[in-house]
C-alpha positions, 0 to 999 in steps of 0.5 A: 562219782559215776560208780553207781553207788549212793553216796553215803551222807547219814552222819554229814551235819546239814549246817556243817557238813562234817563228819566228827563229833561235836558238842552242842549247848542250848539253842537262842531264838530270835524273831526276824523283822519284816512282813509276813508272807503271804502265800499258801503252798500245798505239802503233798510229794509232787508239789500239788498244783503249784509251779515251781518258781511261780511268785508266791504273793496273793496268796492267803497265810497258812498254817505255816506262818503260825507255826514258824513266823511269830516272834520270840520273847528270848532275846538274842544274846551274843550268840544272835548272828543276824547281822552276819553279812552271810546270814543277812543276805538270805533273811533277805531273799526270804523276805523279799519272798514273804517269809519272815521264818524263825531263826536259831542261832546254836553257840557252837557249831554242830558235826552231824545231822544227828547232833543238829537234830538233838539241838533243834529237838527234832529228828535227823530226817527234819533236816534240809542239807544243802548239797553242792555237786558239780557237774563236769560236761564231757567236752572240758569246759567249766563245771556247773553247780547242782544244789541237792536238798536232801533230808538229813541222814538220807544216802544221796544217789549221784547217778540217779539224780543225774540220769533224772535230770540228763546232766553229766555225772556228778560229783562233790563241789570243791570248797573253793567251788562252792565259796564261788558258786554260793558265796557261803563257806562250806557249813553254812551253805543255804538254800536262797541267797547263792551268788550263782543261783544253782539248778536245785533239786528238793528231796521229796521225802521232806514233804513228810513234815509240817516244818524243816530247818535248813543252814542259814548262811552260817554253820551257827545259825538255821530256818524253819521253813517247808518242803513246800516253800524249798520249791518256791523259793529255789524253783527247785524240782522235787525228786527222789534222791536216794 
């Protein structure tokens, strides 16, 4: 981009990315198998006294894995897409973490951030986009992947994420960059589970709320997660984004 101008992304879907109207039905829960996580992260903006990408076990449970982690009595029905080869592989770098979070599965894709947020029963700005920039270095050789977290209907500053993290500047992934780079097609783009693990940058203002809900490896499905748990499990840097 290198305008100097945010990039406008209120009315971009944070699990599909795309701008037009769509329809939305009930919602299906499901509890995901495995144990439960135990660590304790703190929500404040700068990530309190916890590191970035420091292992997270040994840690007592928190308020968190009460409010996402218990399982559903609803069952799955046909619209359950955990066996998906796409939404497995994150569920499983989230319990190889410790977290077994809820999942919703939508049956039908939604367009919009504000559409999500009415599926989901919460607001836009409760919503984790998942963000795939590129950035070209100045002496031609390959991109390389930036995965932004930004809270949903936010506008995304480009050069100002990339004057804080000294990168080049930076524009939007190409589809084909990103099947590459994340191994998800663009819609359900995830934050863990990438077959490139990207540099990654965590939108503070998500700190804000107890619980967010990011894709979850197809543009059907999503996790309850924390802005806390983005930090761990991405080692991501926590920045203002707009």
């Amino acid at each position: 981009m290198g305008c100097g101008q945010p990039v406008q992304y209120s009315n971009v879907c944070s699990i599909c990315l795309k701008t037009s109207p769509c329809r939305t039905g009930p919602v299906k829960s499901s509890g995901v198998s495995g144990s439960v996580g135990a660590s304790s992260f703190p929500s404040r903006r700068s990530g309190g006294d916890h590191t970035p990408g420091e292992p997270s076990s040994g840690r007592p449970p928190t308020a968190y894995a009460a409010l996402v982690s218990a399982p559903t009595n609803e069952p799955s029905g046909e619209h359950d897409r955990s066996e998906h080869p796409s939404v497995a592989r994150v569920l499983d770098v989230l319990r190889s973490h410790g977290h077994t979070p809820e999942i919703r599965h939508l049956p039908d894709a939604v367009r919009t951030a504000a559409a999500a947020a009415e599926a989901l029963g919460i607001t836009p700005a409760e919503i984790a986009n998942s963000l795939v920039f590129a950035a070209d270095p100045a002496d031609g050789s390959p991109a390389t992947p930036l995965l932004v977290l930004s809270s949903g209907g936010h506008k995304v500053d480009l050069v100002k994420i990339a004057e804080a993290l000294d990168l080049p500047p930076l524009r939007r992934a190409t589809p084909e960059e990103v099947r590459s780079w994340t191994g998800f097609a663009i819609g359900g783009v995830a934050p863990v589970g990438h077959l490139q693990p990207p540099r990654t940058v965590v939108d503070v203002s998500l700190a804000r709320f107890a619980v967010v809900w990011a894709a979850a490896g197809h543009s059907h499905s999503v996790f309850a997660t924390t802005y806390a748990d983005l930090i761990t499990l991405t080692g991501g840097t926590p920045l203002e984004v707009v």
